[in-house]
PAFILUM-579756 format. One record per atom (N, C-alpha, C): x, z, y. Coordinates in steps of 0.2 Angstrom, whole numbers, plus 2048, in hexadecimal, padded with zeros to 3 digits. Example, Ala and Ser with C-alpha at 12.3 -4.5 7.8 and 13.67 -1.06 7.14 Angstrom:
8428277E4
83E8277EA
8428277F0
8408237F5
8448247FB
840827800
This chain:
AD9D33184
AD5D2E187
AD8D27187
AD4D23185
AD6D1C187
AD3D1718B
AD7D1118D
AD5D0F194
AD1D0718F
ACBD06195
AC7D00191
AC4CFC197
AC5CF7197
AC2CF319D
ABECEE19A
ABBCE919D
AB6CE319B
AB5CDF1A2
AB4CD81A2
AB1CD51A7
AB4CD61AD
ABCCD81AC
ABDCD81B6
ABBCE01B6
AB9CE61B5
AB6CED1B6
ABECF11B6
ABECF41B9
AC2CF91BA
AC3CFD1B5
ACACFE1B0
ACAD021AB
AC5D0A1A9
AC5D0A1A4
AC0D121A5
AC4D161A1
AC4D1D1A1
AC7D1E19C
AC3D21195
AC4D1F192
ABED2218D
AC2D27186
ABBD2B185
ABED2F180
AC0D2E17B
AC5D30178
AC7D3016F
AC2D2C16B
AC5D29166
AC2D2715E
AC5D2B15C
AC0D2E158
AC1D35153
ABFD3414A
AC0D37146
ABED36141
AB8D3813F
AB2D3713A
AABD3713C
AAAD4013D
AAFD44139
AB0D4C137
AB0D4D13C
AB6D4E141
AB7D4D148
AB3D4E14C
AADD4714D
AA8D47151
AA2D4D14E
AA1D4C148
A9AD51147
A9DD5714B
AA3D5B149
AA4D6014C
AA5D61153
AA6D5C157
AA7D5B15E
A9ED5A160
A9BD5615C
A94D57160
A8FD5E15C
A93D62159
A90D68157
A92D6E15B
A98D6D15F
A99D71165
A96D6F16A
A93D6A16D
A8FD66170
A89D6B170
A87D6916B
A7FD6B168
A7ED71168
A82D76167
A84D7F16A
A80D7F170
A84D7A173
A83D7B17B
A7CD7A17F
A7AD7417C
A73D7217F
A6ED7517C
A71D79177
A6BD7D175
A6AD84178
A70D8517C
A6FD8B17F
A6CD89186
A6FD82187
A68D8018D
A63D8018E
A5ED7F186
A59D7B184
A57D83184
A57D8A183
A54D90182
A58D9418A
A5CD92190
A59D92196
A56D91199
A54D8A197
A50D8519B
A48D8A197
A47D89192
A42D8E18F
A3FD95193
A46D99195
A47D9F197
A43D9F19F
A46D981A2
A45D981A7
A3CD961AB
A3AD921A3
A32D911A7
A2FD981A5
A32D9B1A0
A2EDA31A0
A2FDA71A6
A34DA71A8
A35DA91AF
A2FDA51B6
A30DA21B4
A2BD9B1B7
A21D9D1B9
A22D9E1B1
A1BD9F1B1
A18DA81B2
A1DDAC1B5
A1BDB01B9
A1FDB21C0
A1EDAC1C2
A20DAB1CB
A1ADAD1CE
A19DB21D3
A13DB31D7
A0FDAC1D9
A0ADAC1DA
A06DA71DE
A02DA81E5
A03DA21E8
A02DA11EF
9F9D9E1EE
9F6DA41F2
9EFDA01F2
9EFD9A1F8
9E9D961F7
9E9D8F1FC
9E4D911FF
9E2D92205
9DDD95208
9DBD8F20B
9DFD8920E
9DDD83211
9D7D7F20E
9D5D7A211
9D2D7520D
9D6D6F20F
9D8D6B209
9D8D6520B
9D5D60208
9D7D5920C
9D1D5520A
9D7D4E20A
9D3D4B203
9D8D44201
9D4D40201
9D3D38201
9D2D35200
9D4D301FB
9CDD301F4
9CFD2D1F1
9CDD271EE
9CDD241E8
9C7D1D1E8
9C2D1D1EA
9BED221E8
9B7D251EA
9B3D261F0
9B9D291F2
9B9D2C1FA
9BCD331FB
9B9D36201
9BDD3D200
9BDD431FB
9C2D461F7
9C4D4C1F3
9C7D4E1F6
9C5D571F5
9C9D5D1F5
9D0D5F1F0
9D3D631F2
9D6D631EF
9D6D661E7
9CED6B1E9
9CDD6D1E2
9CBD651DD
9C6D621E0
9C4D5A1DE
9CCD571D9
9D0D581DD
9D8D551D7
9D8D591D2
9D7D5F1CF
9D6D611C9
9D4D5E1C4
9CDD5C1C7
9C8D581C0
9C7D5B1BC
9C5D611BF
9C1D661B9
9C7D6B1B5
9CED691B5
9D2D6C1B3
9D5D721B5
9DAD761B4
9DCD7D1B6
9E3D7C1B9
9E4D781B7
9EED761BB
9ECD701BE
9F1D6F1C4
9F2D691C8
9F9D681CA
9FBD631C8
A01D611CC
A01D5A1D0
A02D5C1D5
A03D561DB
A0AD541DD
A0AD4E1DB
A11D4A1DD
A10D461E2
A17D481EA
A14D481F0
A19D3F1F0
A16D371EF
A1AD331EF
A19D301F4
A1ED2C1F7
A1FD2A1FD
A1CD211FE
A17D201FF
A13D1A201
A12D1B207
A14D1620D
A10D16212
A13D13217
A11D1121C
A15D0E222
A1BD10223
A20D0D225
A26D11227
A2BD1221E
A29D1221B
A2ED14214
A2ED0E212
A36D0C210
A3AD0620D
A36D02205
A35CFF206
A31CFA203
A29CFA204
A28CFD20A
A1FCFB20B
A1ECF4210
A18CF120F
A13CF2208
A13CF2203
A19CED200
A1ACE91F9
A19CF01F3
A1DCF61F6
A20CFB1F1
A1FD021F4
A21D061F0
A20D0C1F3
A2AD0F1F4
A2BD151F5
A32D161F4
A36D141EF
A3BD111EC
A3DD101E8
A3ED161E3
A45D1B1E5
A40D231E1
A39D231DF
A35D251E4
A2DD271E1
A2CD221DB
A2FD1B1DB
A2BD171D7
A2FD181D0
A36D1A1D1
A36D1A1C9
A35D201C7
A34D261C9
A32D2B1C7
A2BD291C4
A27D251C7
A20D211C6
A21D1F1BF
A26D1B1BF
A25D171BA
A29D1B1B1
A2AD211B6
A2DD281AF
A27D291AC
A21D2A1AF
A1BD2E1AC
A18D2D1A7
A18D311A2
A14D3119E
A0DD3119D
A0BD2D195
A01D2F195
9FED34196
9FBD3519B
9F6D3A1A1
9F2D3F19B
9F1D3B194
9EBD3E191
9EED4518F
9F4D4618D
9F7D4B18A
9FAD51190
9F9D51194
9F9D5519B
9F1D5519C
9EDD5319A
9E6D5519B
9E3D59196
9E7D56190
9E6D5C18A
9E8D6318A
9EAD65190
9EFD6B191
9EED6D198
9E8D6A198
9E2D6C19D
9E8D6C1A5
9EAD661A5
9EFD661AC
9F0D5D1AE
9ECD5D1B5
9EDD591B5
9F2D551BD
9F3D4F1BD
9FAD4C1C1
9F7D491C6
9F9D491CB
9F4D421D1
9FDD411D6
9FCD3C1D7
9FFD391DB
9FCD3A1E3
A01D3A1EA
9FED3D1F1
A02D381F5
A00D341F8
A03D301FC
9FFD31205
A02D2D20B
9FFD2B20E
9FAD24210
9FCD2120C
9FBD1920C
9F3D1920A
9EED1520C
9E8D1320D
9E6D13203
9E0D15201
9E0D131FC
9DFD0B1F9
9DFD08200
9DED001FC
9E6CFC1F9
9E9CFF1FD
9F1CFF1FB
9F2D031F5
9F2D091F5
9F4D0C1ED
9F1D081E7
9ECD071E9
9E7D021E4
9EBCFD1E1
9ECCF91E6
9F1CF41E7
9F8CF51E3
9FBCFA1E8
A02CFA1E4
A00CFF1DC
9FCD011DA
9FDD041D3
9F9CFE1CD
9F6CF71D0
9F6CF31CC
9FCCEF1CB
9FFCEE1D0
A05CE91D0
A0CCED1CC
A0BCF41CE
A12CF81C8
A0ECFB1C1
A07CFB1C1
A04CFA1B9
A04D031B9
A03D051BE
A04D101BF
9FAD121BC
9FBD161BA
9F4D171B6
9F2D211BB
9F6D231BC
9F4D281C0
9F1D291C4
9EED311C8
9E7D2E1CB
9EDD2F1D2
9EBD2B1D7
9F1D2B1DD
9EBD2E1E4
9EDD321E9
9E9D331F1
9ECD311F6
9E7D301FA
9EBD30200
9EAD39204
9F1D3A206
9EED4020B
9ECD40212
9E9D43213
9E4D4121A
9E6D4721F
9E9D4C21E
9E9D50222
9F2D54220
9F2D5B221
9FBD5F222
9FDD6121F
9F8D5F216
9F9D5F20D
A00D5E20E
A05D5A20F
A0BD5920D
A12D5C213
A0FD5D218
A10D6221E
A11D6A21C
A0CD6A219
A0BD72217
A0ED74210
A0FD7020B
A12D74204
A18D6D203
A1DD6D20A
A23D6A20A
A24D64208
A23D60207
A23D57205
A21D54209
A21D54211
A1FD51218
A26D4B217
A2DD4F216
A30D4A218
A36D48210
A33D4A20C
A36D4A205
A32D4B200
A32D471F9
A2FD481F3
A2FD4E1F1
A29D4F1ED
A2AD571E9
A24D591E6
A24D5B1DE
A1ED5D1DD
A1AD641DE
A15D651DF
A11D6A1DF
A0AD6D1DB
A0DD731DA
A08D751D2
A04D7A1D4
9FCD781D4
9F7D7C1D5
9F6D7F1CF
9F0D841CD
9ECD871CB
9E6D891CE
9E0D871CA
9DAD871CB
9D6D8D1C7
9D6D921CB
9CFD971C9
9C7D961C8
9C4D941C7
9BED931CA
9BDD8E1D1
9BED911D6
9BED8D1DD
9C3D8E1E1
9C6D941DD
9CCD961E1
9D3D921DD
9D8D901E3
9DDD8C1E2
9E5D8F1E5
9EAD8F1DF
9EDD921E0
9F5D8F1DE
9FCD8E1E6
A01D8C1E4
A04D8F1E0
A07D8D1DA
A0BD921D7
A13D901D5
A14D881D6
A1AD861D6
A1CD7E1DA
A23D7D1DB
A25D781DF
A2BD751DE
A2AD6E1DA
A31D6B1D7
A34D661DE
A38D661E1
A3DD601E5
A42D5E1E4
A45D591EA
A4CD561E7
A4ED541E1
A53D551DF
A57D551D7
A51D581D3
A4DD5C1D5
A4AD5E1CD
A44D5A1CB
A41D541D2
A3FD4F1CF
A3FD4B1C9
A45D4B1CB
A4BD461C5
A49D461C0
A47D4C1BC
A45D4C1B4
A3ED4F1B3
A39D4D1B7
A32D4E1B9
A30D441B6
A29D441B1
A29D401AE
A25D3E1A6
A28D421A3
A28D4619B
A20D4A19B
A1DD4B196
A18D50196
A1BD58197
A23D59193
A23D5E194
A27D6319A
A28D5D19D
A2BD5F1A4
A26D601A8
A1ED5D1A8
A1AD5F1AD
A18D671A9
A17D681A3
A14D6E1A1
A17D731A3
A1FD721A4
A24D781A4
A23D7B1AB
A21D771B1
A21D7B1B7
A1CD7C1B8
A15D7C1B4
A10D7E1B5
A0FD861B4
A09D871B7
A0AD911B3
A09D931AA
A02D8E1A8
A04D8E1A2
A05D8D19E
A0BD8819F
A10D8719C
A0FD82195
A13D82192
A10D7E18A
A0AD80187
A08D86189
A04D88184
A04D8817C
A09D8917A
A0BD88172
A0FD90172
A0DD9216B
A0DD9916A
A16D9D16A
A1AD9816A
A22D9A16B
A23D9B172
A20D9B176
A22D9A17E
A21DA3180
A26DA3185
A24DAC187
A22DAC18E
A1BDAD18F
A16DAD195
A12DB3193
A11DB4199
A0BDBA19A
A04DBB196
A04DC1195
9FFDC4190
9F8DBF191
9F5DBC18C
9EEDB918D
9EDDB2190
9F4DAF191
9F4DAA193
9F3DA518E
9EFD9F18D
9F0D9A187
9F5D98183
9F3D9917C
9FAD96177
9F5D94170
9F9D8F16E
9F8D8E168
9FDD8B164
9FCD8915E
A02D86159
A06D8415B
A0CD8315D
A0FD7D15E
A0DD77159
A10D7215C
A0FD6915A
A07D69159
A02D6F156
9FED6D154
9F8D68156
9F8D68160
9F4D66163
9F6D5E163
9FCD5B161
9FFD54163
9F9D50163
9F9D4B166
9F5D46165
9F5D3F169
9F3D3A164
9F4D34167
9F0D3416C
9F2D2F172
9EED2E178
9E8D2E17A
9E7D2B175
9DED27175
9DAD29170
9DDD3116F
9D9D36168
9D6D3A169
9D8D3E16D
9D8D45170
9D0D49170
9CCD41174
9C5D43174
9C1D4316D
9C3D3F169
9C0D3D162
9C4D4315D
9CAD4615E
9CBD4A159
9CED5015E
9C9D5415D
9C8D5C164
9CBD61161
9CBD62157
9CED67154
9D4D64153
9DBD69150
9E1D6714D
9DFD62146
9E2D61146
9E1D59140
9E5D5D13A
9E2D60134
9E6D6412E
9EBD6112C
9EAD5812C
9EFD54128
9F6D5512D
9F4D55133
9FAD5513B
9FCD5C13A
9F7D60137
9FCD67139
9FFD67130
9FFD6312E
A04D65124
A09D62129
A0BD5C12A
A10D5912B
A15D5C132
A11D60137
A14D6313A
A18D6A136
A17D6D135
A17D7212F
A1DD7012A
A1BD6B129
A23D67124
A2AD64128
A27D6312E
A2AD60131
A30D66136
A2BD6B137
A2FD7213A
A32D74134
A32D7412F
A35D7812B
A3ED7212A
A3CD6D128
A43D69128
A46D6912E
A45D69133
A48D68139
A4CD6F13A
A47D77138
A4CD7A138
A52D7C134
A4FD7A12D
A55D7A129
A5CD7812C
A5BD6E130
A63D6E132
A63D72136
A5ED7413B
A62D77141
A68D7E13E
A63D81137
A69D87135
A6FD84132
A6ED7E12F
A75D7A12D
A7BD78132
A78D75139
A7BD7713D
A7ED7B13F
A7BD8213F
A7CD87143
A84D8913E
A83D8A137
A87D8C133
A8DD89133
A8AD80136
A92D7C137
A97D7E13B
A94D8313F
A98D84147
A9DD88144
């Protein structure tokens, strides 16, 4: 290791300069590893998506631009629901101007809604703070999600009274059911489309994933689409599934070039 300082900072000690041979085979031990992360982490939402579920027998009731919604009304028609419970309100550090500083950059991680809608699962934000406030604060941070106010023991009752955390429904018909619950640390990497899909029950929905019998799947990559597309191109797009298709096959090639350099 060698020592490197800059500007007055405290030396650090930093690792080797290696030759480039060196480094490929130090980040191909590397890449060993995270792949065995990348196929737990996989393992683990199949585990995930046959967790028992908690039916919701309460009602609850939000307030939102509108007026008041239930909690089936947060779906929008959809079959998944995740509510992220973020902390606006009297009493929490930066109100009125801001909401928590966590909740907000977590806010500011979120990806375009369309592609979580695609995938028939949609996101809302739950705060206590008045809806003329949220209004306010999602113009001034530029947040495009749909945000509630909670009006009742919604965040009392499925743990997020005194701490962030998501919460993931399923919608049967009328009936509604918790089937999982992200807090703390596991916030942290909540943000991505494919972070909201994995704690969902149906998961990705793409045909490599291992979920229970009759659950939806299709092509991988095949469904991608641009934001603003989704509703004007409803089938896979031929010319988007060649290039996927060319594209899976080069990428695995290195992966076995890799594999071989190990």
């Amino acid at each position: 290791m060698s020592k490197s300082s800059e500007n007055g900072r405290a030396a650090m000690q930093t690792p080797p300069v290696v030759s480039q041979e060196a480094w490929e085979a130090a980040r191909l031990q590397m890449l060993a590893k995270e792949k065995a992360q990348v196929r737990a982490r996989d393992a683990l939402a199949a585990e995930r998506r046959r967790m028992p579920w908690m039916a919701v027998e309460k009602a609850y009731v939000f307030e939102g631009p509108k007026g008041k919604m239930s909690l089936l009304d947060l779906f929008e028609g959809r079959r998944q629901l995740v509510v992220y419970r973020a902390f606006f309100e009297p009493g929490v550090f930066g109100w009125p101007d801001h909401a928590c500083r966590g909740c907000s950059l977590g806010a500011d991680q979120v990806g375009h809604l369309s592609h979580l809608n695609q995938r028939d699962t949609t996101l809302v934000y739950a705060s206590r703070a008045p809806q003329a406030d949220i209004a306010r604060l999602k113009a001034r941070m530029g947040w495009e999600m749909p945000w509630y106010t909670i009006t009742d023991s919604f965040d009392a009752d499925f743990g997020v009274a005194e701490w962030h955390g998501h919460n993931v429904f399923f919608r049967d018909g009328d009936r509604i059911f918790r089937t999982y619950f992200v807090n703390s640390r596991g916030d942290e990497a909540m943000g991505t489309v494919w972070s909201y899909l994995d704690i969902t029950p149906l998961g990705r929905q793409e045909v490599w994933e291992d979920s229970p019998q009759g659950y939806p799947q299709g092509p991988t990559y095949k469904w991608w689409n641009w934001h603003d597309n989704y509703e004007a191109e409803a089938a896979p797009n031929a010319k988007w599934a060649a290039v996927t298709d060319a594209g899976e096959a080069a990428f695995r090639k290195i992966a076995e070039e890799e594999r071989k350099a190990l």
